[in-house]
C-alpha positions in Angstrom: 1.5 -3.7 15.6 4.9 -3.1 14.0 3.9 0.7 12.2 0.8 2.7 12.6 0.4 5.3 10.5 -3.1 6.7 12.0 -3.2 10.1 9.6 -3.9 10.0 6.0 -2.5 13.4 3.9 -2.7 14.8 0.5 -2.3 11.4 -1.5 -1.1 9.3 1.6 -3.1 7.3 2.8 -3.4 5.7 6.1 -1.6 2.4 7.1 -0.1 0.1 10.1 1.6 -3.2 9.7 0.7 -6.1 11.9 2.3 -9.9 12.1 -0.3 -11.8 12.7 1.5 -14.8 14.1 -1.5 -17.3 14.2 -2.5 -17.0 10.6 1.6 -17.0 9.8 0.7 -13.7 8.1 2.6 -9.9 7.7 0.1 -7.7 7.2 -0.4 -4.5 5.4 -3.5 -2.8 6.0 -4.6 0.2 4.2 -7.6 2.4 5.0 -9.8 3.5 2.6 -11.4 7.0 2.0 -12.1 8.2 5.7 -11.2 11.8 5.6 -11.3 14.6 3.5 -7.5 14.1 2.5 -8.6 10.5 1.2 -11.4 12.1 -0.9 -9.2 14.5 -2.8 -7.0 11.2 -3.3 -10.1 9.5 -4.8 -11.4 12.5 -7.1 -7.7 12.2 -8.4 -8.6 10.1 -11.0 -7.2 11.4 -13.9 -5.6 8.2 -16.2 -1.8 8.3 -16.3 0.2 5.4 -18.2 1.8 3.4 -16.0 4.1 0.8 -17.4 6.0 -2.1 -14.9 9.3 -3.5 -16.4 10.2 -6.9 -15.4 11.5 -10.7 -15.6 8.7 -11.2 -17.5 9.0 -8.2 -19.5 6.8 -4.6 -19.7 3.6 -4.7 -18.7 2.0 -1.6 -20.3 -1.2 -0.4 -18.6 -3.3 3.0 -17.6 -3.9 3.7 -13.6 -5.7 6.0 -11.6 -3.5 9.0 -10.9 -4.6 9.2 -7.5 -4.3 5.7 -6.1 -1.0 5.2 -8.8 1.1 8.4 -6.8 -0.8 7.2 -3.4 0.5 3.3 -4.3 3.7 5.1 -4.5 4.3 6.8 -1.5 3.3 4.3 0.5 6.0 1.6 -0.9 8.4 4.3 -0.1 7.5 4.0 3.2 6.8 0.2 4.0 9.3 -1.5 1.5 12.4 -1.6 4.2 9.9 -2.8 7.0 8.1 -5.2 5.2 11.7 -6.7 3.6 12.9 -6.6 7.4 9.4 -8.8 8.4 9.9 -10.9 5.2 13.5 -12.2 6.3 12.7 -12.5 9.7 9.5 -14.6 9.7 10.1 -17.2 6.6 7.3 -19.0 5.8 4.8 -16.2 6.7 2.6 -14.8 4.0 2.5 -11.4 3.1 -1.0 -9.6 2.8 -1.7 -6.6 1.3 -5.9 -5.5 2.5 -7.8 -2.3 2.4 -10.9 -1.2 3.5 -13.5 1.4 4.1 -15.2 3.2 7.2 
């Protein structure tokens, strides 16, 4: 395990990155709704516009406020780490999964 981040707050949810060097995978796994912090998260689900520029120009769309400021906090914390996995293991896939308890 490369990060574990056991505790889920306000709108953070709980995470840990793994390379999973016999399926040539980086791994981000993301728990789902576990504690009452993760609820709140989930009952945040007011729609808020969320619009992606890119190569391929702007995507407009709606998203779930909750998971939308959730999605964003936790890229804050993995981007540099999963970059830094990326470049060191080339050819390795990078998986993004989530569950439930």
């Amino acid at each position: 395990m490369v990060v574990h981040c056991p505790t889920a707050g306000l709108l953070r949810p709980a995470y840990c990155i793994v390379v999973d060097a016999p399926s040539a995978a980086i791994v981000l796994c993301i728990r789902g709704t576990h504690s009452r912090q993760d609820m709140f998260t989930s009952l945040t689900g007011a729609v808020k516009p969320h619009h992606v520029a890119g190569a391929g120009g702007v995507a407009l769309g709606y998203a779930h406020l909750g998971m939308l400021a959730a999605a964003r906090w936790l890229l804050a914390q993995t981007s540099g780490v999963l970059r830094r996995l990326v470049a060191e293991h080339p050819g390795y896939q990078l998986l993004v999964v989530g569950g439930w308890r």
